[in-house]
C-alpha positions as CSV (number, residue, x, y, z in Angstrom):
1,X,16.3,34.5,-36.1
2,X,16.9,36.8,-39.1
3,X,16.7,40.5,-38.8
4,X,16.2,42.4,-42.1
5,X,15.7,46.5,-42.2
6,X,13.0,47.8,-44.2
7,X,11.5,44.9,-45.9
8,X,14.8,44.2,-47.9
9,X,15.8,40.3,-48.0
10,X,19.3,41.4,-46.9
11,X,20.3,40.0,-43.5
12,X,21.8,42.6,-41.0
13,X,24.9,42.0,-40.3
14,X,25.6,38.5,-38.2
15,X,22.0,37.7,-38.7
16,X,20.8,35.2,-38.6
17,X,21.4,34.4,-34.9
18,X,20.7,30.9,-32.8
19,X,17.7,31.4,-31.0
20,X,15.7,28.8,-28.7
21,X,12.0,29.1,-27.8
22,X,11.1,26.9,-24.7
23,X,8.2,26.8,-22.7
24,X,7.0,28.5,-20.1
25,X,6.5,27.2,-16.7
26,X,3.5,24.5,-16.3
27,X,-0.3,26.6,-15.5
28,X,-2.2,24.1,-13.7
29,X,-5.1,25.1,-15.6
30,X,-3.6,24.4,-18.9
31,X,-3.0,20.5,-18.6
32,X,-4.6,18.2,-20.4
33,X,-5.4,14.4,-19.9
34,X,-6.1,11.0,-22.1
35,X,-6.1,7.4,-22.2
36,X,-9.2,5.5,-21.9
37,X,-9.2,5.3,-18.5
38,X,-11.2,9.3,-19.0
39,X,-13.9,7.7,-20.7
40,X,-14.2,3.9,-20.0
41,X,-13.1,1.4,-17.5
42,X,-13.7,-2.4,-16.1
43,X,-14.1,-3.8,-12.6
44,X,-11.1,-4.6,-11.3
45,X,-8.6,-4.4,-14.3
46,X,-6.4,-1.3,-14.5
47,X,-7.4,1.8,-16.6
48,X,-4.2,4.2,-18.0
49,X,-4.5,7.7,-17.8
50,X,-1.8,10.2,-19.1
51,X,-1.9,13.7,-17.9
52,X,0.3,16.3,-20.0
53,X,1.8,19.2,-18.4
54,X,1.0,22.7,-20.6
55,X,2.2,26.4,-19.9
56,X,-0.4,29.2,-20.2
57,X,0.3,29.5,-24.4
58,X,-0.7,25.5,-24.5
59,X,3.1,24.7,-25.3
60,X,4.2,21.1,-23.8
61,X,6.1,21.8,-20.3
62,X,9.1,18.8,-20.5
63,X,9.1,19.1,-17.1
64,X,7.2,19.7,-14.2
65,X,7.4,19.9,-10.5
66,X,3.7,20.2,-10.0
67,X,1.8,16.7,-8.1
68,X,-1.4,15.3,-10.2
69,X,-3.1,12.6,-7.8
70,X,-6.5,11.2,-8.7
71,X,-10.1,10.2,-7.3
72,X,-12.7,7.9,-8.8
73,X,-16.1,8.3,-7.3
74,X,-19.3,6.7,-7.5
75,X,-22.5,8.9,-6.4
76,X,-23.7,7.8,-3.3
77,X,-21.4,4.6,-2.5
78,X,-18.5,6.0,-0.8
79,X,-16.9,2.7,-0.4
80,X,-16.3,2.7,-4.1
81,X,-13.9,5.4,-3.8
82,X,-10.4,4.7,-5.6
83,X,-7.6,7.7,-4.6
84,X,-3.9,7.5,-5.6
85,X,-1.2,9.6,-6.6
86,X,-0.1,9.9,-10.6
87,X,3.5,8.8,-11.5
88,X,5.9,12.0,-13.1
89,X,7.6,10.8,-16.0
90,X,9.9,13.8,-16.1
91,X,8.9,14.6,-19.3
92,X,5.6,16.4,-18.7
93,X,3.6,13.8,-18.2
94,X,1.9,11.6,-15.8
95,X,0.8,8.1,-16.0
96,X,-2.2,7.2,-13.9
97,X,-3.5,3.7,-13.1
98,X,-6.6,3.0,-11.1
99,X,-8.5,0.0,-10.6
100,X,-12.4,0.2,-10.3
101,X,-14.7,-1.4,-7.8
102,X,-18.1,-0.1,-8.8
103,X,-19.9,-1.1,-11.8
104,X,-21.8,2.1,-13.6
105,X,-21.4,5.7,-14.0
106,X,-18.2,7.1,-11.9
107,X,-16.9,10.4,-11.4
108,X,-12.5,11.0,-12.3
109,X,-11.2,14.1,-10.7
110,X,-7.5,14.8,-10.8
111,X,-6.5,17.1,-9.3
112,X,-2.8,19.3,-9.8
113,X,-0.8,21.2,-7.3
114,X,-0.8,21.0,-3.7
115,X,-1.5,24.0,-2.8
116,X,-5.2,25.5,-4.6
117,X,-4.9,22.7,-7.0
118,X,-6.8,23.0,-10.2
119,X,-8.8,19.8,-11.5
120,X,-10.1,18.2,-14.4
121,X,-13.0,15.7,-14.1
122,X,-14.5,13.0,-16.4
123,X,-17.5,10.9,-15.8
124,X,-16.1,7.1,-17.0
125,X,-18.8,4.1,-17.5
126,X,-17.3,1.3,-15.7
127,X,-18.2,-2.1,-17.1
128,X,-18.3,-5.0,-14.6
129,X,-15.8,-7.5,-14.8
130,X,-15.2,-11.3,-15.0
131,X,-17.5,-13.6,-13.3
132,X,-16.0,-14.3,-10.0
133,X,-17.6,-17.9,-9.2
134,X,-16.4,-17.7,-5.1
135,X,-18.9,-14.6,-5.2
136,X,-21.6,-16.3,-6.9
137,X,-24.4,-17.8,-5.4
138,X,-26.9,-20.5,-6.0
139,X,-30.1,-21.2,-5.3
140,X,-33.2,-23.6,-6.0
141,X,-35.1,-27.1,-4.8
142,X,-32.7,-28.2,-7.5
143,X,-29.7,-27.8,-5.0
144,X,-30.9,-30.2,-2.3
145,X,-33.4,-33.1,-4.0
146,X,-34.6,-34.0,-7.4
147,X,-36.9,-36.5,-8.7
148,X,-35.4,-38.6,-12.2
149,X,-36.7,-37.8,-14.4
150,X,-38.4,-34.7,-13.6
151,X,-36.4,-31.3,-14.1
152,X,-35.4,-29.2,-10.7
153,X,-34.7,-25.5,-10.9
154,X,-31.4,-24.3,-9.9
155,X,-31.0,-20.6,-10.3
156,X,-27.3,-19.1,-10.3
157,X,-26.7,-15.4,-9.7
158,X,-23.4,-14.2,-11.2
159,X,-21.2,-11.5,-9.4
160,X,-17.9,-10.0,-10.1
161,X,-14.7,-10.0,-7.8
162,X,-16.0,-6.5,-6.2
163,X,-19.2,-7.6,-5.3
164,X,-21.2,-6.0,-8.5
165,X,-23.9,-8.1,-10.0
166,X,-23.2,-9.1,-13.0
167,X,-25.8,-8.2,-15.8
168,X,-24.5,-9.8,-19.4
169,X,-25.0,-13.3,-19.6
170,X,-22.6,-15.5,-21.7
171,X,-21.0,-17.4,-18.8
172,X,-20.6,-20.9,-19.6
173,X,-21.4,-23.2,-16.6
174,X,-21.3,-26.9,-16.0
175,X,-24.1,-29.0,-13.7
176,X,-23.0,-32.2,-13.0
């Protein structure tokens, strides 16, 4: 820092003088999150979030003390829910993982501090996953007698390792 007197450009004496700005301590209110696990996830494969620690001027904390855990909701099926607890990095930020079981709109909450904890929530479209074939099912005459000659129906409905119906076609199957 550099201290002049009365607008002149002439340094008081010993100026100028080291001087370090840090941070403030982290406001639970002030930290922010990305990755696109806040917008967009698949069935069962993991989605990254990062959560940065701010203080209450929006500077970057290095480090923080304060828990982030998270919770991944979907209305109405509460065997959906996903809950864990975020991983400090020591640097002032977090890194979330979770791994979705429902298929469709879900609510992400995380939530930071233990005690009157202050949250931030997103609402993340979760794409179904792979074709699981030991979920699948079959069905038809096709399955149990055919005439040659004459074409059988066989009807296969497609689900995911969760359970979720899958909707997109594409699958590539083989009748033999």
């Amino acid at each position: 820092v550099t201290i002049s007197a009365g607008g002149v450009d002439t340094p008081i004496n010993r100026s100028p003088y080291p001087f370090t700005a840090t941070p403030g301590v982290a406001a639970k209110a002030k930290f922010t999150a990305s990755g696109t696990g806040t917008t967009k996830s698949t069935v069962g494969v993991s989605a990254p979030v990062i959560v940065q620690a701010n203080d209450a001027h929006n500077n970057v904390v290095k480090s923080s003390s304060e828990p982030v855990s998270y919770a991944l909701t979907k209305n109405g099926d509460s065997t959906a829910t996903v809950t864990g607890n975020c991983n400090n990095n020591s640097d002032g930020t977090y890194s979330c993982n979770y791994i979705s079981k429902r298929s469709g709109s879900n609510t992400l909450t995380l939530s930071i501090g233990s005690s009157s904890p202050a949250t931030l929530t997103f609402t993340v479209t979760v794409g179904a996953g792979a074709t699981d074939p030991s979920k699948s099912t079959l069905s038809g005459t096709g399955l149990t007698s055919a005439t040659a000659g004459v074409s059988a129906q066989v009807v296969i409905t497609t689900f995911e390792s969760q359970g979720n119906k899958r909707t997109l076609g594409g699958d590539k199957f083989i009748v033999s």
